[in-house]
Backbone as JSON Lines, residues from 0, in Angstrom:
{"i":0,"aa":"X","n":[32.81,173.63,256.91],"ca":[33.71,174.02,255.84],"c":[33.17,175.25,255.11]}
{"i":1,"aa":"X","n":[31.85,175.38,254.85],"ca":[31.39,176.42,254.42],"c":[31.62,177.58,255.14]}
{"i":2,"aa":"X","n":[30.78,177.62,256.41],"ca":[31.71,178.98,257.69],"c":[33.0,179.45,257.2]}
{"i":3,"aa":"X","n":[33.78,178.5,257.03],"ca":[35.1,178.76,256.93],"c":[35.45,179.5,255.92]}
{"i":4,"aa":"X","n":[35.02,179.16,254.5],"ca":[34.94,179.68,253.17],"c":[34.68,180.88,253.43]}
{"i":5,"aa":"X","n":[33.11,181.5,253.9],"ca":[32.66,182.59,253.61],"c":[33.59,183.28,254.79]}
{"i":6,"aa":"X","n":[34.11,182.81,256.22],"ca":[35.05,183.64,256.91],"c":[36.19,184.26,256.34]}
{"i":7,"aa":"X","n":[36.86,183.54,255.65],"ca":[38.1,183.91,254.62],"c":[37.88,184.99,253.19]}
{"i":8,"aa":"X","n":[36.53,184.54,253.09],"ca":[36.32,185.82,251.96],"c":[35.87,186.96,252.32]}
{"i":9,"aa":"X","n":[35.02,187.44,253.78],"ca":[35.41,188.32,254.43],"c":[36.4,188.81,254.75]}
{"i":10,"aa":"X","n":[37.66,187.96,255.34],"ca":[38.75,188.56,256.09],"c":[39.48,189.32,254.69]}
{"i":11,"aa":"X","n":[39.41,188.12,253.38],"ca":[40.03,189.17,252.33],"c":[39.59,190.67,251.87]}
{"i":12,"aa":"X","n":[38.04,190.4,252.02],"ca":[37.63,191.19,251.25],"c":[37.68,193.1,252.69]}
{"i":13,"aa":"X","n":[38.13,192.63,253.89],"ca":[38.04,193.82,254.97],"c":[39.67,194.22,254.16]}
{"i":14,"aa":"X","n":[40.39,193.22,254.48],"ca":[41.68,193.71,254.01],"c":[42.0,194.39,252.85]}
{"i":15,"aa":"X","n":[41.21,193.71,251.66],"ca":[41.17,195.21,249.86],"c":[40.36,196.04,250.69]}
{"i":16,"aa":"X","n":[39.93,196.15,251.46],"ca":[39.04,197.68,251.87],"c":[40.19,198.49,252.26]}
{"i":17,"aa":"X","n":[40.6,198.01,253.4],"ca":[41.57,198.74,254.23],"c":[42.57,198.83,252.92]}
{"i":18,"aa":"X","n":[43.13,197.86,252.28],"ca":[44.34,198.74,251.47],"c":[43.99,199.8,250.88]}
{"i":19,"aa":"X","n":[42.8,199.99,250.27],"ca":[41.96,200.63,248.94],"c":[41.75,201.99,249.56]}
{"i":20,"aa":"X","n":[41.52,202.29,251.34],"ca":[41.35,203.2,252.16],"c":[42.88,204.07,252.27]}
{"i":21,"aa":"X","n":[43.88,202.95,252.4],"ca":[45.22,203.94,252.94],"c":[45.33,204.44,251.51]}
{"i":22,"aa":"X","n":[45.38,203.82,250.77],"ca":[45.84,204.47,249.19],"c":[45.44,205.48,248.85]}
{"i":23,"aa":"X","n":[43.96,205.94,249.11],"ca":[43.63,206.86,248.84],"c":[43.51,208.11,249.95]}
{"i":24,"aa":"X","n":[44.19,207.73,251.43],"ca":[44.63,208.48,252.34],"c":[45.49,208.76,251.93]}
{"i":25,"aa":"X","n":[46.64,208.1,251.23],"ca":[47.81,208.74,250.84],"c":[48.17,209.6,250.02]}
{"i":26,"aa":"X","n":[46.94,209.61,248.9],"ca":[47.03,210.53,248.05],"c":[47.29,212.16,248.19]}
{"i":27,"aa":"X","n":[47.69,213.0,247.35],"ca":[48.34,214.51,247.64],"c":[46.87,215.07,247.01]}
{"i":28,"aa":"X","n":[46.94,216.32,247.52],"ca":[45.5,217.06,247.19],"c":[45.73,218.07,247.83]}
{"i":29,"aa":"X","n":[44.77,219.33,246.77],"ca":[44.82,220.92,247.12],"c":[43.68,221.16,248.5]}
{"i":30,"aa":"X","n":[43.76,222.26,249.08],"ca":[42.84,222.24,249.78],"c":[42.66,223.33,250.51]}
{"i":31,"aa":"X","n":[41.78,224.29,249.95],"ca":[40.78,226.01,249.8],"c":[40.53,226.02,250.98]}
{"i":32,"aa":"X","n":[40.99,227.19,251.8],"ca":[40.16,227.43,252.73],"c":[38.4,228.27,252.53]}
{"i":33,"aa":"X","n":[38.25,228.22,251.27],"ca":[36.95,229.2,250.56],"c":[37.01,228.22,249.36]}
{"i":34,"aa":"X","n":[35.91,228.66,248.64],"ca":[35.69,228.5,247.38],"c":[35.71,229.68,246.84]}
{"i":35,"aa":"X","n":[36.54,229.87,245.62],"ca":[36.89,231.44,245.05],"c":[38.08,231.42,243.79]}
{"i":36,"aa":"X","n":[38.52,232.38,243.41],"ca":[39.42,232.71,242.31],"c":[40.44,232.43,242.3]}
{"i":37,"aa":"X","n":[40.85,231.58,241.7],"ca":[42.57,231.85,241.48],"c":[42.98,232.77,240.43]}
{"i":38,"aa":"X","n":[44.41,233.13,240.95],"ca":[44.99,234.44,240.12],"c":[47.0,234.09,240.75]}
{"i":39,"aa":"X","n":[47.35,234.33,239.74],"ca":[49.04,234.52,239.66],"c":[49.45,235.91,240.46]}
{"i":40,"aa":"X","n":[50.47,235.26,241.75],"ca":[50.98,236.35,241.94],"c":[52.73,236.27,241.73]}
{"i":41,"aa":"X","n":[52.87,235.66,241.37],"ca":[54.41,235.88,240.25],"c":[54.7,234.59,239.95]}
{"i":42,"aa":"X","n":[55.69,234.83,238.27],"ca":[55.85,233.9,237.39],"c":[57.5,234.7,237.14]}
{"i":43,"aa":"X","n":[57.95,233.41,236.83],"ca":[59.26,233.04,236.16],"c":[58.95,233.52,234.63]}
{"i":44,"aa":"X","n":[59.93,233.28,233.71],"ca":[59.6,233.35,232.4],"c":[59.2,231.97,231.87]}
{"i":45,"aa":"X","n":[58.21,231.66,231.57],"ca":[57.41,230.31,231.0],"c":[57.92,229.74,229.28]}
{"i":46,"aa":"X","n":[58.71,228.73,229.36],"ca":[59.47,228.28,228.01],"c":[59.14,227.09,227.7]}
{"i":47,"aa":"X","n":[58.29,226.87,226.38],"ca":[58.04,225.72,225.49],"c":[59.08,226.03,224.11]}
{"i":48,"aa":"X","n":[59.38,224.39,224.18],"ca":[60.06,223.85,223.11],"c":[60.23,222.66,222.74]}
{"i":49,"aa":"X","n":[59.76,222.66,221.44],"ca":[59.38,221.61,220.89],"c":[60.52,221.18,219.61]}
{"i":50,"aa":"X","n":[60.83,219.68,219.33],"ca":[62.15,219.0,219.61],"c":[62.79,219.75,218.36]}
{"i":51,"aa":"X","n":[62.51,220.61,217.48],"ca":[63.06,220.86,215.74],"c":[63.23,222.64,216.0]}
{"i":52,"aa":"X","n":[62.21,222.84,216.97],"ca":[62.11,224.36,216.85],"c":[63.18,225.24,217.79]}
{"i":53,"aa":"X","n":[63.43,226.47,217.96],"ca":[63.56,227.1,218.97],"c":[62.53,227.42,219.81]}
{"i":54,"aa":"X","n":[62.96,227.87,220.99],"ca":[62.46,227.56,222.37],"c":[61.42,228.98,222.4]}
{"i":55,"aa":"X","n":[60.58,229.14,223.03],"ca":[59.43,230.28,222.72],"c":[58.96,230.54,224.3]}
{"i":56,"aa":"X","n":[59.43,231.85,224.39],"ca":[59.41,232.15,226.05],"c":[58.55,233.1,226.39]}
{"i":57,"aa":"X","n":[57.66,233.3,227.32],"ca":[56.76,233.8,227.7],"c":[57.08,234.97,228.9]}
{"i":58,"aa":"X","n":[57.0,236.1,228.8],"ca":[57.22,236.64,230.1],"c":[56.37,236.9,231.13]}
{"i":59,"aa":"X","n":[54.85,236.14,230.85],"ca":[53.95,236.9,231.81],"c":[52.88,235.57,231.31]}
{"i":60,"aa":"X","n":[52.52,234.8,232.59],"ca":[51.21,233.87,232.31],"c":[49.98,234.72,233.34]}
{"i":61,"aa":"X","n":[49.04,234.55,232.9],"ca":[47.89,235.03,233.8],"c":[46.41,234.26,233.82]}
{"i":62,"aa":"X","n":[46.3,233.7,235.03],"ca":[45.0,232.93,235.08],"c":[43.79,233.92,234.27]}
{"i":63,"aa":"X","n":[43.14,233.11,233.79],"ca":[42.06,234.22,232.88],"c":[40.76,233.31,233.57]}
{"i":64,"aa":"X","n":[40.89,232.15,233.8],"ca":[39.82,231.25,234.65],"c":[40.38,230.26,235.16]}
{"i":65,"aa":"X","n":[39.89,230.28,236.58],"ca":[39.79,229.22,237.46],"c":[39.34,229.26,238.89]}
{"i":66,"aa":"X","n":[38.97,228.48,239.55],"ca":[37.86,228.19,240.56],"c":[38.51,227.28,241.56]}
{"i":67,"aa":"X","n":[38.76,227.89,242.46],"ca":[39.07,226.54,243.65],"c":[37.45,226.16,244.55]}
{"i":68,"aa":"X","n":[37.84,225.44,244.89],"ca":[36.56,224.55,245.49],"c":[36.51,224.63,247.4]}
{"i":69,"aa":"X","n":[35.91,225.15,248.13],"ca":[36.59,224.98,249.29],"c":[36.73,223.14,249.79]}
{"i":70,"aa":"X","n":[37.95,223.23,250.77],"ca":[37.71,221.97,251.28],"c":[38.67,220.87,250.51]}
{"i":71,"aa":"X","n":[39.0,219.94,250.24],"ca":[39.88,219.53,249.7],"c":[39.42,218.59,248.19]}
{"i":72,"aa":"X","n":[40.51,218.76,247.36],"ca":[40.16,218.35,245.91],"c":[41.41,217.74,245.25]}
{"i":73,"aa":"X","n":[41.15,216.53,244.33],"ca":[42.27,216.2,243.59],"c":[43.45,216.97,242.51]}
{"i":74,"aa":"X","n":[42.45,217.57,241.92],"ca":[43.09,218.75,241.1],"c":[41.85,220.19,240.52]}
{"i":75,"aa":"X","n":[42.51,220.95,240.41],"ca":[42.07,221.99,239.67],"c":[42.23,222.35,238.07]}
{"i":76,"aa":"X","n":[41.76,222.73,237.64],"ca":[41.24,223.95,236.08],"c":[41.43,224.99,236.12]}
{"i":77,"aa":"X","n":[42.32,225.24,235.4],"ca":[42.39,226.88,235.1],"c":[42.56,227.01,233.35]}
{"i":78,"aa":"X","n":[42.58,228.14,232.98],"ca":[42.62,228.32,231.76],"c":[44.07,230.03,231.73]}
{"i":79,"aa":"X","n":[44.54,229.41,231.42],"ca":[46.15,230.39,231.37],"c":[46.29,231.31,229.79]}
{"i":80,"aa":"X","n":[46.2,232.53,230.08],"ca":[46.34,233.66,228.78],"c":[48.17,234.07,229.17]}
{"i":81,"aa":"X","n":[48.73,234.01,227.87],"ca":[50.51,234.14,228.06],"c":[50.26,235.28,227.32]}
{"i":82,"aa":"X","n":[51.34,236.16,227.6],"ca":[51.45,237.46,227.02],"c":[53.58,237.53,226.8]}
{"i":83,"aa":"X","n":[53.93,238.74,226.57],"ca":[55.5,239.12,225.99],"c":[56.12,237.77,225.54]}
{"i":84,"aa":"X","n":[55.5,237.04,224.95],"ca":[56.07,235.57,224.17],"c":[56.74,236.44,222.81]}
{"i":85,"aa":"X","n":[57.83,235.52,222.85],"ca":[58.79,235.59,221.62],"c":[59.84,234.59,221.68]}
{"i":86,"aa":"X","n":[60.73,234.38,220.19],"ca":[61.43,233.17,219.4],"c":[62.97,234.11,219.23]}
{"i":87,"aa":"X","n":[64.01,233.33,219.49],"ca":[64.96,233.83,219.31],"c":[65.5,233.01,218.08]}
{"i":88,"aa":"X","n":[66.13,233.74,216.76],"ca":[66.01,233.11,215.73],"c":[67.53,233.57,214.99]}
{"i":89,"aa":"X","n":[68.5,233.0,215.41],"ca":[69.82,233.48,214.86],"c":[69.83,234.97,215.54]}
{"i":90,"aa":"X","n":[69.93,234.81,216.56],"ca":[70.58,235.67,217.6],"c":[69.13,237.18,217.59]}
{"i":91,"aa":"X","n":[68.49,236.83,216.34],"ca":[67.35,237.95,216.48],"c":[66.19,237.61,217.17]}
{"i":92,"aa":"X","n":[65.65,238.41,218.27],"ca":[64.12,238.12,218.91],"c":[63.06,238.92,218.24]}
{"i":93,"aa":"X","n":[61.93,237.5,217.56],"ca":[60.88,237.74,217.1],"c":[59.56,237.47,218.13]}
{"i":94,"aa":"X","n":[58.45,238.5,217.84],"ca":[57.25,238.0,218.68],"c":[56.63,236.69,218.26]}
{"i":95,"aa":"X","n":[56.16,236.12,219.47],"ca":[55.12,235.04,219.04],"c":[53.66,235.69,219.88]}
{"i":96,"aa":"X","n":[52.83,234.77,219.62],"ca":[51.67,234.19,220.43],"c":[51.4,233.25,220.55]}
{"i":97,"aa":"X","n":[50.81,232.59,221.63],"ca":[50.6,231.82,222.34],"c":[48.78,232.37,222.52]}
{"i":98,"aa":"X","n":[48.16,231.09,222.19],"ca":[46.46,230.96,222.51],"c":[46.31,230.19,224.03]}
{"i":99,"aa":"X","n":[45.01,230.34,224.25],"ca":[44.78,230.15,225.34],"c":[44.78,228.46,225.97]}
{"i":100,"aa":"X","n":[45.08,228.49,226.87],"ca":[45.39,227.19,227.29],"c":[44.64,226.87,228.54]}
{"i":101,"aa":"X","n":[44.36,225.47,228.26],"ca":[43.26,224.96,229.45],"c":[44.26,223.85,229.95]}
{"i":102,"aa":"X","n":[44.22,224.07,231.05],"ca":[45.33,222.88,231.92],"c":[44.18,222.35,233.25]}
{"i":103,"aa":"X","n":[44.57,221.24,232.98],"ca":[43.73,220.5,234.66],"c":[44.97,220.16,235.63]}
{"i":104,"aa":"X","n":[45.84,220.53,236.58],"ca":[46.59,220.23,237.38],"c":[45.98,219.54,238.58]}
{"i":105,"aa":"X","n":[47.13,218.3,238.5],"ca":[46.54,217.53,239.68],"c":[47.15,217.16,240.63]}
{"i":106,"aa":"X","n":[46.68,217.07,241.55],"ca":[47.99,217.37,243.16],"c":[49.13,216.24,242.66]}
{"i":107,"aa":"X","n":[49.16,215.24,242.29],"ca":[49.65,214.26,241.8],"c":[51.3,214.44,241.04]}
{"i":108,"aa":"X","n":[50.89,215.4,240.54],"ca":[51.93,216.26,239.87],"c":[51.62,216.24,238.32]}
{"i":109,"aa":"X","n":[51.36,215.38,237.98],"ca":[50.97,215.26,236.79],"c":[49.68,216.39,236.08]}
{"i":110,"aa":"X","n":[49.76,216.33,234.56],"ca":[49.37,217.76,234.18],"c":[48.34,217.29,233.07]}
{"i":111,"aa":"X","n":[47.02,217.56,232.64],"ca":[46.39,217.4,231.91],"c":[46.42,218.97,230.42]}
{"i":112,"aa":"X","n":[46.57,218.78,229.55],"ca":[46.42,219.8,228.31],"c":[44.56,219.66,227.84]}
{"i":113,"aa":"X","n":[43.87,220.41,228.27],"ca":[42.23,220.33,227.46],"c":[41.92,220.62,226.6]}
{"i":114,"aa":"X","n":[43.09,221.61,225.78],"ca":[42.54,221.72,224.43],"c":[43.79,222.03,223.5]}
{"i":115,"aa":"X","n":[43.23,222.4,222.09],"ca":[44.47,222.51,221.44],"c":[45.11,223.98,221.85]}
{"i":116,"aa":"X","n":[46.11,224.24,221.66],"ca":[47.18,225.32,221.82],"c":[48.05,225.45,220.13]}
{"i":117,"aa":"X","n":[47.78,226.71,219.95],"ca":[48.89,227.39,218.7],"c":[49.58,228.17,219.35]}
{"i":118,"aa":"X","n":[50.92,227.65,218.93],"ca":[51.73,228.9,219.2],"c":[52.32,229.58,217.44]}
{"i":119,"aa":"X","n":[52.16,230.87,217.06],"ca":[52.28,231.38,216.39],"c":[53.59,232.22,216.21]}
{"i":120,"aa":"X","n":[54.27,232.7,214.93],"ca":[55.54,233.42,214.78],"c":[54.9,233.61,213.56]}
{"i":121,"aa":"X","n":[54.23,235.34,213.72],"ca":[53.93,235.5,212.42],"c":[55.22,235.87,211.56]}
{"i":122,"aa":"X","n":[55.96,236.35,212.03],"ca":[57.31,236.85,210.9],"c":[57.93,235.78,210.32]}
{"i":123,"aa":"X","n":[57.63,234.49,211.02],"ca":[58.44,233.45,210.22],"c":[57.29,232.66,209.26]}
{"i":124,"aa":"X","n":[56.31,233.17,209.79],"ca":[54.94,233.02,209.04],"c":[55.01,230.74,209.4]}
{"i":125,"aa":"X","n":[54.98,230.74,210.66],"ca":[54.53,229.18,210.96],"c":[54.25,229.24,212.34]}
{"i":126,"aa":"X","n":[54.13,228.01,212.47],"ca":[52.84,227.78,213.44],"c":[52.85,226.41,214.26]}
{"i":127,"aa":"X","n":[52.97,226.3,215.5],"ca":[53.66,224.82,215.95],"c":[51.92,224.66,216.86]}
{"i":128,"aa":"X","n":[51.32,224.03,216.24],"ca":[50.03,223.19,217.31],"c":[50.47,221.88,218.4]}
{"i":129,"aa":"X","n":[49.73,222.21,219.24],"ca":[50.13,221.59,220.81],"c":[48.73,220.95,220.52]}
{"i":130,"aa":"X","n":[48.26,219.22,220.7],"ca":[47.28,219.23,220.5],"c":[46.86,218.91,222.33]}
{"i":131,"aa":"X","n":[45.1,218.35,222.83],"ca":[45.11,218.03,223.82],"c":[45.8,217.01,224.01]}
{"i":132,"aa":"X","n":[45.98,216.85,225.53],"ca":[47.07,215.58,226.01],"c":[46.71,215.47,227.4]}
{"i":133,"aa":"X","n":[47.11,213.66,228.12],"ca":[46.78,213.55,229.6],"c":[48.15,213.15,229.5]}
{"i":134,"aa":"X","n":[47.9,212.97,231.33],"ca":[49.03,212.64,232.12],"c":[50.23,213.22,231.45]}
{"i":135,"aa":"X","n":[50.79,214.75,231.43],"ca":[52.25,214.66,230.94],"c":[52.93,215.06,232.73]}
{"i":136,"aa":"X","n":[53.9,214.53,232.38],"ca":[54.82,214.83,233.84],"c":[55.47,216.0,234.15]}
{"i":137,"aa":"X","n":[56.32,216.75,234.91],"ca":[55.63,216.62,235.77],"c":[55.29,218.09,236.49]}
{"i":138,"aa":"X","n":[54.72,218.28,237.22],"ca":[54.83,219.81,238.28],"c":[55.17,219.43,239.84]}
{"i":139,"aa":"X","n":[55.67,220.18,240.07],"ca":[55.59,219.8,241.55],"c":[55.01,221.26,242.29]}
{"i":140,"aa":"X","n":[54.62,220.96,243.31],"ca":[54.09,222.48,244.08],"c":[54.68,222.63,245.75]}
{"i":141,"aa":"X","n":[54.76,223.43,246.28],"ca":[55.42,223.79,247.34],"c":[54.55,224.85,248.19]}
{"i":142,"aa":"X","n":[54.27,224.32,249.4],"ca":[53.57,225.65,249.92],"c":[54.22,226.68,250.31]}
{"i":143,"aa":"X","n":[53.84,227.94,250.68],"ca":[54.41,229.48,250.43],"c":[53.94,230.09,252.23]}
{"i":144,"aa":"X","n":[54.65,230.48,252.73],"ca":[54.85,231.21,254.05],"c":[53.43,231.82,253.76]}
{"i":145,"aa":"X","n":[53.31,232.87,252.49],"ca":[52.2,233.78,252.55],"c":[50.69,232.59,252.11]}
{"i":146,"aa":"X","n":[50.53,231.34,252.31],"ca":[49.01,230.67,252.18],"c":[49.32,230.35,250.59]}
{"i":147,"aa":"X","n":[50.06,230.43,250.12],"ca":[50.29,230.73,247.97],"c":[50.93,229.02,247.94]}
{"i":148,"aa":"X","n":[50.69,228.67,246.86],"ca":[51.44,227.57,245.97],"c":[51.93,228.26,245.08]}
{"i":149,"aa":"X","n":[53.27,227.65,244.9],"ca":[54.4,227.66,243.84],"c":[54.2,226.43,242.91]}
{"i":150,"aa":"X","n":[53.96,226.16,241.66],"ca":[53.94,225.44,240.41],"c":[55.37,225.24,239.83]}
{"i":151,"aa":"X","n":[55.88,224.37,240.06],"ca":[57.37,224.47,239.29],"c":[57.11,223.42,237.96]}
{"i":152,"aa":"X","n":[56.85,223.54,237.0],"ca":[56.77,222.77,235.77],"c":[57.97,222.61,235.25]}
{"i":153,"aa":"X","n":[57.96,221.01,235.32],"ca":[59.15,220.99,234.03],"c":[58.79,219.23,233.49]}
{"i":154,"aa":"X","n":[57.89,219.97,232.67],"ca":[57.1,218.88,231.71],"c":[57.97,218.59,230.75]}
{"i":155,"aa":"X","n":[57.73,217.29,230.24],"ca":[58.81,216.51,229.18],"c":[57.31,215.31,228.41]}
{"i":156,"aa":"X","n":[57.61,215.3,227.02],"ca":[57.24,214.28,226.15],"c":[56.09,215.1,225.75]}
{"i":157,"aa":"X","n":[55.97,216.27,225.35],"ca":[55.32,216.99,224.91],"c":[54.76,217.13,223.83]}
{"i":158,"aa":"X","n":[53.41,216.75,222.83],"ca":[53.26,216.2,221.17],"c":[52.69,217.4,220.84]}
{"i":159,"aa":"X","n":[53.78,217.98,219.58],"ca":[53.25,219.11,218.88],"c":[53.52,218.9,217.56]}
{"i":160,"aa":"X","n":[52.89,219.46,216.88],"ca":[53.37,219.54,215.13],"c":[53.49,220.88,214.63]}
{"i":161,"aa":"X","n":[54.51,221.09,214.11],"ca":[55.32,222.11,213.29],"c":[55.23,221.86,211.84]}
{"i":162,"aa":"X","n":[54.42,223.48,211.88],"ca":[54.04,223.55,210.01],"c":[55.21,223.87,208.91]}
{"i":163,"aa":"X","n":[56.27,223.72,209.78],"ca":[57.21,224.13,208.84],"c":[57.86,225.39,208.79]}
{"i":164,"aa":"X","n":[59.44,225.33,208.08],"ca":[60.51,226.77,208.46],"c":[60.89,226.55,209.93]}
{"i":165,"aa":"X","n":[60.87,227.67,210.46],"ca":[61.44,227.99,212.05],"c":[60.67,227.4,213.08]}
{"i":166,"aa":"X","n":[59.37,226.65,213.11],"ca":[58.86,226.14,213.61],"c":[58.81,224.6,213.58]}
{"i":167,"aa":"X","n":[59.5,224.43,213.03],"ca":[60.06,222.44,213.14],"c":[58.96,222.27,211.9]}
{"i":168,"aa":"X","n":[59.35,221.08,211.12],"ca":[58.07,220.09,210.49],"c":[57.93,218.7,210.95]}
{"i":169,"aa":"X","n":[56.72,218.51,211.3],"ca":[55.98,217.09,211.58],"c":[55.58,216.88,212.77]}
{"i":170,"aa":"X","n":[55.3,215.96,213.06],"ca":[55.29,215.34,214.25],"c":[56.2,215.39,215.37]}
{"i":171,"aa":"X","n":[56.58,215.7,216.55],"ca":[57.25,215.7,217.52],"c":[56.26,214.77,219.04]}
{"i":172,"aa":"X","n":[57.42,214.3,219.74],"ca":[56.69,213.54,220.92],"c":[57.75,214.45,222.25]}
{"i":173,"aa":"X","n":[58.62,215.23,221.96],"ca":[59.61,215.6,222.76],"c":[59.71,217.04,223.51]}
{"i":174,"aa":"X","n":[58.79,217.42,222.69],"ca":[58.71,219.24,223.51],"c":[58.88,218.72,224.74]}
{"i":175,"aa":"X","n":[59.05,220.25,225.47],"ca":[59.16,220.83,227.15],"c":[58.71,221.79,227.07]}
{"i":176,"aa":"X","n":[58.13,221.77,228.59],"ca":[57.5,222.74,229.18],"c":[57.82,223.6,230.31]}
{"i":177,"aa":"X","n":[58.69,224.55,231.07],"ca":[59.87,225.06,232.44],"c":[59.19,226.36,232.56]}
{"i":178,"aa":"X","n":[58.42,226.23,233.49],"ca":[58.35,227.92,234.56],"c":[57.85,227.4,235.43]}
{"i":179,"aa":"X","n":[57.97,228.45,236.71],"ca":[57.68,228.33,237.8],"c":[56.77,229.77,237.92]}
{"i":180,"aa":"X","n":[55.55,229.23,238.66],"ca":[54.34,230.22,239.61],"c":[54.31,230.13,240.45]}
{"i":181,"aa":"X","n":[53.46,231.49,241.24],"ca":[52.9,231.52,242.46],"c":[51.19,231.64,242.35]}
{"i":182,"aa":"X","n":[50.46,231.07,242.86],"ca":[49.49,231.0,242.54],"c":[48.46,231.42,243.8]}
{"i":183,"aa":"X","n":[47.57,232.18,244.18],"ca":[46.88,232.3,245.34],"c":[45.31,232.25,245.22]}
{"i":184,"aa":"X","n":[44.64,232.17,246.23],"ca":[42.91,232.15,245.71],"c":[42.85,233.71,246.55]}
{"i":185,"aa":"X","n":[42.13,234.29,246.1],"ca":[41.95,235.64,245.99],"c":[40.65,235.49,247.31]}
{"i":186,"aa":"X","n":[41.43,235.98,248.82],"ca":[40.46,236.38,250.07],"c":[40.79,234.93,250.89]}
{"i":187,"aa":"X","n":[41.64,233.95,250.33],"ca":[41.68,232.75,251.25],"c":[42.95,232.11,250.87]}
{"i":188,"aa":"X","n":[42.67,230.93,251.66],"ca":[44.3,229.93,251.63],"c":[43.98,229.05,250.93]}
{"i":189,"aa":"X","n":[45.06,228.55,250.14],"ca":[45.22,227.09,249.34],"c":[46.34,226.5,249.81]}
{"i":190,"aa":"X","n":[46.57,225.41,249.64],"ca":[47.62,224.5,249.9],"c":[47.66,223.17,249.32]}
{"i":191,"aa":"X","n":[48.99,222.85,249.12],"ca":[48.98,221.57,248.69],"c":[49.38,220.01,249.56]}
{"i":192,"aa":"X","n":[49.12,219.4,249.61],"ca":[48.92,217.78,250.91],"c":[49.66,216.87,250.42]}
């Protein structure tokens, strides 16, 4: 009877192996033909908006850091500098800025925020903070004829606070996040699995 016992808690315990194995065969993941730079080779116009405010659009994102790994990986880090951002405010367009942003993207689709983010409108003189955040949903990526991933974001449940005026007041759980990239490692291939 004992044989028997410890046979059965083997046979279970091969079987959580093997499930625990496909699961993580199944998983999606990037995968460098090098280890090297990433850099944007074209972007959509990039639009956050958060649930009180108007919508604040970006015409130009640009990797300022990030590192692919050769060989295959769950997700990557980059750190994204936005530039021609501006607020359309009763039919008038004002500049904003936008600070630098640290994102962990993970083949998964899902999107990590690493640090805080201001977005600024000095003419309306306020200020909507993005604080850090995990798991927001979602991106999806697509591989590219030329070796490139495409990033299509269209993140939802987004927590920012608005200091007030044209920039919403309080608490929000509802911002969005919509642009689409091309993204390449600079001398090699990436792809997504």
């Amino acid at each position: 009877m004992k044989r028997l016992k410890i046979l059965c808690l083997a046979v279970v315990a091969v079987l959580a192996l093997g499930l625990t194995a496909a699961a993580s065969a199944s998983a999606h993941e990037f995968e460098a033909s090098k280890s090297g730079k990433l850099k944007r080779v074209s972007n959509t116009t990039q639009i956050f908006t958060a649930s009180s405010s108007h919508a604040v659009e970006c015409s130009t994102d640009e990797i300022a850091k990030g590192e692919a790994k050769e060989g295959k990986q769950e997700s990557v880090l980059v750190e994204v500098e936005y530039s021609g951002c501006h607020v359309v405010v009763f039919g008038f367009s004002f500049n904003a800025t936008v600070s630098l942003a640290q994102y962990l993207f993970l083949a998964s689709g899902l999107v990590h925020l690493e640090n805080l983010v201001k977005i600024s409108v000095p003419i309306a003189g306020c200020e909507i903070s993005v604080p850090a955040q995990n798991n927001l949903e979602s991106v999806t990526y697509l591989n590219t004829p030329a070796k490139d991933i495409t990033l299509d974001a269209n993140v939802t449940g987004i927590v920012s606070t608005g200091s007030g005026g044209e920039c919403g007041s309080g608490l929000s759980s509802t911002g969005t996040y919509t642009g689409q990239t091309v993204t390449s490692l600079e001398g090699g291939e990436i792809k997504w699995k």
